[in-house]
Backbone as CSV, one residue per row, in Angstrom:
resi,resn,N_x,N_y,N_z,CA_x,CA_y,CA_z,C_x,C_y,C_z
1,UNK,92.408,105.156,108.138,91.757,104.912,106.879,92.225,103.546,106.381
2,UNK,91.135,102.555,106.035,91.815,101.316,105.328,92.109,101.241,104.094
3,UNK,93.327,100.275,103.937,93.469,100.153,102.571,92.536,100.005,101.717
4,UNK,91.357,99.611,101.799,90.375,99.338,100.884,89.810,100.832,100.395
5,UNK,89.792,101.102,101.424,88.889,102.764,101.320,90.364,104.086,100.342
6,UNK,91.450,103.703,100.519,92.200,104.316,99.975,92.640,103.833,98.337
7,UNK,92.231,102.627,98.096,92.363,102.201,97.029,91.146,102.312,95.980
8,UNK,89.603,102.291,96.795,88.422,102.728,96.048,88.752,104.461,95.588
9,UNK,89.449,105.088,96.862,89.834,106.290,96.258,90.752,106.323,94.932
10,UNK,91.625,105.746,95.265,92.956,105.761,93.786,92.262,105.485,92.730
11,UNK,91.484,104.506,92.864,90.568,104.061,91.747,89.483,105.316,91.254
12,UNK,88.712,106.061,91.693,87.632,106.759,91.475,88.522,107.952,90.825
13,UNK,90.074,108.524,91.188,90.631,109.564,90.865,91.042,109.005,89.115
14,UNK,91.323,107.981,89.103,91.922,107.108,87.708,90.905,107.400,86.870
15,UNK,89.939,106.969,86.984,88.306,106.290,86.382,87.889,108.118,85.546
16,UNK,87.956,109.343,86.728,88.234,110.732,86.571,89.161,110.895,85.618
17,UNK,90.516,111.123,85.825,91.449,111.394,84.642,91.310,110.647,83.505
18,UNK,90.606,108.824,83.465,90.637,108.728,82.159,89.200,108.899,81.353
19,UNK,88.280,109.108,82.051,86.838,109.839,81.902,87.577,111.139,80.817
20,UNK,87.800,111.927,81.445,87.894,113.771,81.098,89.113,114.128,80.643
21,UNK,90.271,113.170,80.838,91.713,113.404,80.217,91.820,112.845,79.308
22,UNK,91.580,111.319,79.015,91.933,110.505,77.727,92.903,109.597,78.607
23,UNK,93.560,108.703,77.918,94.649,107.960,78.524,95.700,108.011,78.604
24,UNK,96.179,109.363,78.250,97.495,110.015,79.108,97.138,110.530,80.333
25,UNK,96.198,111.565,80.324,95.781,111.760,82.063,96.162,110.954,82.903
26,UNK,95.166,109.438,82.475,94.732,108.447,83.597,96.545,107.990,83.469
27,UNK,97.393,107.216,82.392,98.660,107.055,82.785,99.719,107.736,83.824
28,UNK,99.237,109.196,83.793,99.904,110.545,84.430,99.203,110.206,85.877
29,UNK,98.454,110.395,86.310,97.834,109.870,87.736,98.087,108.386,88.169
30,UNK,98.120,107.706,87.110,98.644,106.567,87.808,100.527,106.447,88.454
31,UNK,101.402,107.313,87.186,102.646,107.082,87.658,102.125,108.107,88.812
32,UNK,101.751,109.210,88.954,102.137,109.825,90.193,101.413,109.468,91.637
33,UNK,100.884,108.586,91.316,99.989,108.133,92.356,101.377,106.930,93.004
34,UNK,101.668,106.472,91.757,103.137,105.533,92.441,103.934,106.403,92.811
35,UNK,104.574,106.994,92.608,105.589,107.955,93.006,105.402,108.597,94.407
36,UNK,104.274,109.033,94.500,103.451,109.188,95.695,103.194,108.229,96.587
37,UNK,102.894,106.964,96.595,102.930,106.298,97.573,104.283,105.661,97.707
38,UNK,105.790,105.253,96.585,106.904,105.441,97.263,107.389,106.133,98.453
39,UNK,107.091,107.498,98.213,107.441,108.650,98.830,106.785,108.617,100.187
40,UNK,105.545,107.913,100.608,104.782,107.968,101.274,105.267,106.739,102.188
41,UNK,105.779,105.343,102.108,106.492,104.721,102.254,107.948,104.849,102.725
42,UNK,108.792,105.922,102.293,109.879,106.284,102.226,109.882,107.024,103.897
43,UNK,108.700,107.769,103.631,108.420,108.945,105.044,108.024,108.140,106.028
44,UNK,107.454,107.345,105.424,106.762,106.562,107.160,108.315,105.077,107.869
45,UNK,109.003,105.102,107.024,109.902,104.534,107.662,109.826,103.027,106.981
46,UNK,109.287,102.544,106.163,108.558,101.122,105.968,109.519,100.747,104.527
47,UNK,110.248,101.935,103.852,111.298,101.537,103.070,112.293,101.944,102.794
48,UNK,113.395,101.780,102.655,114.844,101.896,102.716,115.341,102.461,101.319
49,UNK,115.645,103.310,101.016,116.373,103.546,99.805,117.370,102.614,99.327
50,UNK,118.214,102.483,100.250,119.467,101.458,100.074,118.905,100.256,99.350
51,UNK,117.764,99.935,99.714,117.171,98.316,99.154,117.260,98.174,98.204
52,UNK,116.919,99.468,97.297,116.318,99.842,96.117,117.660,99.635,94.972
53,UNK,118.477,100.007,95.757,120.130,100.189,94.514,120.844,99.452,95.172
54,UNK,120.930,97.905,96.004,121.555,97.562,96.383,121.854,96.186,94.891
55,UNK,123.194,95.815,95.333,123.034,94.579,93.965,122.339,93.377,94.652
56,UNK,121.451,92.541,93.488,120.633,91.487,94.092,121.497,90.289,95.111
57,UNK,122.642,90.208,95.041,122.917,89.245,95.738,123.001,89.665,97.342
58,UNK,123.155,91.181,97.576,123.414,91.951,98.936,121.661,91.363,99.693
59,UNK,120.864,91.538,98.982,119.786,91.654,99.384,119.446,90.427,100.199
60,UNK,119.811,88.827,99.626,119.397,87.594,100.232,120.269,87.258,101.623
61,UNK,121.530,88.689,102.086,122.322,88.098,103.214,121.391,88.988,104.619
């Protein structure tokens, strides 16, 4: 599936929650849509936890 086609999706689910929810819905789908693709990221190997809480100067060696 391409990114494009997964992002027209994220988009059409948003457009939904803030249609029929109001704009807490659509805020609520958006953080979990991030949270969700962290996590999704996390599983496929493509990001490191450590990165995340490391101090900025660890990061540039």
């Amino acid at each position: 599936m391409s990114l494009a086609l997964i992002g027209m999706i994220a988009g059409i689910a948003l457009a939904f929650a803030g249609y029929f929810g109001g704009f807490g819905a659509f805020l609520l789908v958006a953080a979990l849509g991030a949270v969700g693709f962290v996590v999704g990221r996390f599983l496929e190997g493509d990001l490191d936890l450590g990165d995340l809480f490391r101090p900025r100067d660890d990061r540039r060696r």
